[in-house]
C-alpha positions as a LaTeX table, in Angstrom:
\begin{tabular}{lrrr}
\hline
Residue & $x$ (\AA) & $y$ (\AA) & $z$ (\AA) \\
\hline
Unk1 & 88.44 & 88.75 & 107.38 \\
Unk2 & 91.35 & 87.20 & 105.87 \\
Unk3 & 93.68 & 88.01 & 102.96 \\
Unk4 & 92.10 & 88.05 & 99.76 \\
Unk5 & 92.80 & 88.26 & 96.19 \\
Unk6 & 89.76 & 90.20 & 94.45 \\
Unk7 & 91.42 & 88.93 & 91.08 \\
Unk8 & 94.39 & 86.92 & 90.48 \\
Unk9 & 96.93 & 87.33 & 88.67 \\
Unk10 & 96.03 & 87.07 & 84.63 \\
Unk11 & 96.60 & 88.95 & 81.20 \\
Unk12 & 93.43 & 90.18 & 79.91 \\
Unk13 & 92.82 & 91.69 & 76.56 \\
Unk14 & 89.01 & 93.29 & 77.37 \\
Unk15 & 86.63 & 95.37 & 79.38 \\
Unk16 & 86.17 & 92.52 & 81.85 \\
Unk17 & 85.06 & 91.86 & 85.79 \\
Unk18 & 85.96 & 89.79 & 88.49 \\
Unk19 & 84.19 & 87.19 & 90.62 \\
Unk20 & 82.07 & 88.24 & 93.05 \\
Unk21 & 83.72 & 87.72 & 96.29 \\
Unk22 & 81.92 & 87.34 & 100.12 \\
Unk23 & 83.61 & 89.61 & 102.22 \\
Unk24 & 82.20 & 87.67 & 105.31 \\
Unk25 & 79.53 & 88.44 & 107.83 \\
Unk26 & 81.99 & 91.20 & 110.14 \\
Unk27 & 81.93 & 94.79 & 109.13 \\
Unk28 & 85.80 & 94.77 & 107.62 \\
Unk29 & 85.62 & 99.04 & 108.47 \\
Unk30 & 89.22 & 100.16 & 107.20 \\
Unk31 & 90.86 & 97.37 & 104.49 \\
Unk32 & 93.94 & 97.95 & 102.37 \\
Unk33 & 93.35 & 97.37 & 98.72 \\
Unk34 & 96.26 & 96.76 & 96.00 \\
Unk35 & 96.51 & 96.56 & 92.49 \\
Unk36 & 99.62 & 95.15 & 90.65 \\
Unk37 & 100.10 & 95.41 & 87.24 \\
Unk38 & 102.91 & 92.99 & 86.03 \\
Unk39 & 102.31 & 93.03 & 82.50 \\
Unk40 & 101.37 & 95.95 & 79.85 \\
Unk41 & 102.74 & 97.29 & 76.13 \\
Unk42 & 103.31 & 101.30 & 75.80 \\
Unk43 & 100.20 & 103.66 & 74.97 \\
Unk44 & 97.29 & 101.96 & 76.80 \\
Unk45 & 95.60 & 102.55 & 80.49 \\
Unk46 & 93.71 & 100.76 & 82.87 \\
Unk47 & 90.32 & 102.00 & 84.84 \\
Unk48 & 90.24 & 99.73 & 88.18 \\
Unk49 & 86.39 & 100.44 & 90.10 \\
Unk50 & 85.15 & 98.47 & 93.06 \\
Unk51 & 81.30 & 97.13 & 93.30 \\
Unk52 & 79.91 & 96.58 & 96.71 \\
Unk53 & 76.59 & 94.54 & 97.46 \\
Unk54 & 74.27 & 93.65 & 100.33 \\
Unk55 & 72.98 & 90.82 & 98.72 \\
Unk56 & 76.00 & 89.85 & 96.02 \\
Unk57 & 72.95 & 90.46 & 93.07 \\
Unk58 & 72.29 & 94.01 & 93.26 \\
Unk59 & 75.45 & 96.32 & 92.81 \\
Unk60 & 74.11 & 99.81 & 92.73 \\
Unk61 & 74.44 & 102.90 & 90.19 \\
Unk62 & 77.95 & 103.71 & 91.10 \\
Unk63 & 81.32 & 101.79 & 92.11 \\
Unk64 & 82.14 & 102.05 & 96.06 \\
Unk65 & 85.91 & 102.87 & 95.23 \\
Unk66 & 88.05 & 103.26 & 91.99 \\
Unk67 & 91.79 & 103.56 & 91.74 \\
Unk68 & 93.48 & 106.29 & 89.61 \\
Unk69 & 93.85 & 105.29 & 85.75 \\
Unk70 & 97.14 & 103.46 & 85.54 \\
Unk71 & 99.48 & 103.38 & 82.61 \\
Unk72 & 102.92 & 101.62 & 83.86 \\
Unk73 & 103.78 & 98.59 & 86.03 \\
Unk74 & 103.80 & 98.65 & 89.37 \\
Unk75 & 102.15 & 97.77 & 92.58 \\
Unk76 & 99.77 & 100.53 & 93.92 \\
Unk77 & 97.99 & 100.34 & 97.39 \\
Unk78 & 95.16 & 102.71 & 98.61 \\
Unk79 & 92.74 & 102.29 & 101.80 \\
Unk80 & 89.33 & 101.37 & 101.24 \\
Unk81 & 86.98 & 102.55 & 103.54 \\
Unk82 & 83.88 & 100.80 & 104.69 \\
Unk83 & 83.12 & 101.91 & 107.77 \\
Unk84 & 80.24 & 104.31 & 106.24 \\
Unk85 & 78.90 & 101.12 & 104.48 \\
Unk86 & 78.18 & 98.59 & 106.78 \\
Unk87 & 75.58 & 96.53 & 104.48 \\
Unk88 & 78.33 & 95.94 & 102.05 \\
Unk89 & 79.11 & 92.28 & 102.06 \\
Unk90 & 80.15 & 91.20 & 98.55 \\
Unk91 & 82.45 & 92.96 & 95.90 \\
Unk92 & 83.67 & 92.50 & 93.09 \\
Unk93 & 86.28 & 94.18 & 90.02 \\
Unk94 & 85.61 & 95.71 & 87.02 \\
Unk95 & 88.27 & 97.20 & 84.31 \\
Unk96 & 88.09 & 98.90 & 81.23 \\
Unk97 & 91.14 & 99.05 & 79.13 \\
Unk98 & 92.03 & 101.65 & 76.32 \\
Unk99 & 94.87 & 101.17 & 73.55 \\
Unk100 & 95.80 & 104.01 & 71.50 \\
Unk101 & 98.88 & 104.87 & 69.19 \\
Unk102 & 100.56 & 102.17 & 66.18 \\
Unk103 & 101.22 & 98.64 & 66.80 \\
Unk104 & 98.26 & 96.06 & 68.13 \\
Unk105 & 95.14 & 97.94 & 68.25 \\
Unk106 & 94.09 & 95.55 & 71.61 \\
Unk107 & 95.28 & 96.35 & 74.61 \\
Unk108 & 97.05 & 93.75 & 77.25 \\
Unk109 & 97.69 & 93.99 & 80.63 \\
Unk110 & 98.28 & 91.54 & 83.64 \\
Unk111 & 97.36 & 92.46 & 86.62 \\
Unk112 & 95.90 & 91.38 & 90.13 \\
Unk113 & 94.23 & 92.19 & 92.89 \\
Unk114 & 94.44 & 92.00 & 96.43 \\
Unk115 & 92.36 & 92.74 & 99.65 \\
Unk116 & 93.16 & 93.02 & 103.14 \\
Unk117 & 92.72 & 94.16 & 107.04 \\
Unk118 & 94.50 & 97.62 & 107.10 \\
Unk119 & 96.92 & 98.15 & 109.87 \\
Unk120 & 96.20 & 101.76 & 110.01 \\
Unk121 & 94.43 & 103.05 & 113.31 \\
Unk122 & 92.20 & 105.84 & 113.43 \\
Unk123 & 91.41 & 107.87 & 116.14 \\
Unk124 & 88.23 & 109.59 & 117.20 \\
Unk125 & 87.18 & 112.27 & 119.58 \\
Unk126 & 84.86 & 112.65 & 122.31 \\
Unk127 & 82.61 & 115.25 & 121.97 \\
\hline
\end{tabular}
């Protein structure tokens, strides 16, 4: 699997979600996922989740990985996991924004995301 960005870069104003993206027909097992915010104003956060699908129609009841609410800039990276889901094979974003305090009642944040072989090894012992 190559590089990837899940979402590029872009200001959004709304509860949105990304384009479904094919992750390929090899199990990816261990990937490095990051999320960089580039834009916001003060007094809002960001939810982040991660779909996963078999067949890139049917995404489940719950998100296969969600990153910590965010409320500044900055570029955060976290593993994603796969190895216990092997029939995941497309995924896609989803955000929910939330303003709150004076000023512009919407909230705005730019933002992308990226996916990508991790470089971490694990190991594993024989039993």
């Amino acid at each position: 699997m190559l590089p990837t960005f899940l979402l590029p870069e872009q200001v959004v104003r709304e509860n949105g979600q990304g384009p479904v993206v094919d992750l390929g027909d090899t199990q990816p097992g261990l990937l490095t996922i990051t999320l960089g915010i580039t834009r916001i104003i003060e007094q809002e956060s960001l939810d982040l989740v991660l779909w996963g699908s078999k067949d890139g129609q049917n995404w489940g009841e719950k998100p296969i990985f969600s990153f910590p609410q965010k409320f500044y800039c900055g570029t955060y990276t976290l593993l994603l996991d796969l190895i216990d889901k092997p029939d995941v094979r497309y995924v896609k974003t989803e955000w929910k924004l939330n303003r709150w305090g004076r000023g512009e009642p919407k909230p705005l944040f730019g933002f992308y995301v990226f996916l990508q072989p991790s470089k971490v090894r694990t190991a594993t012992a024989a039993i």
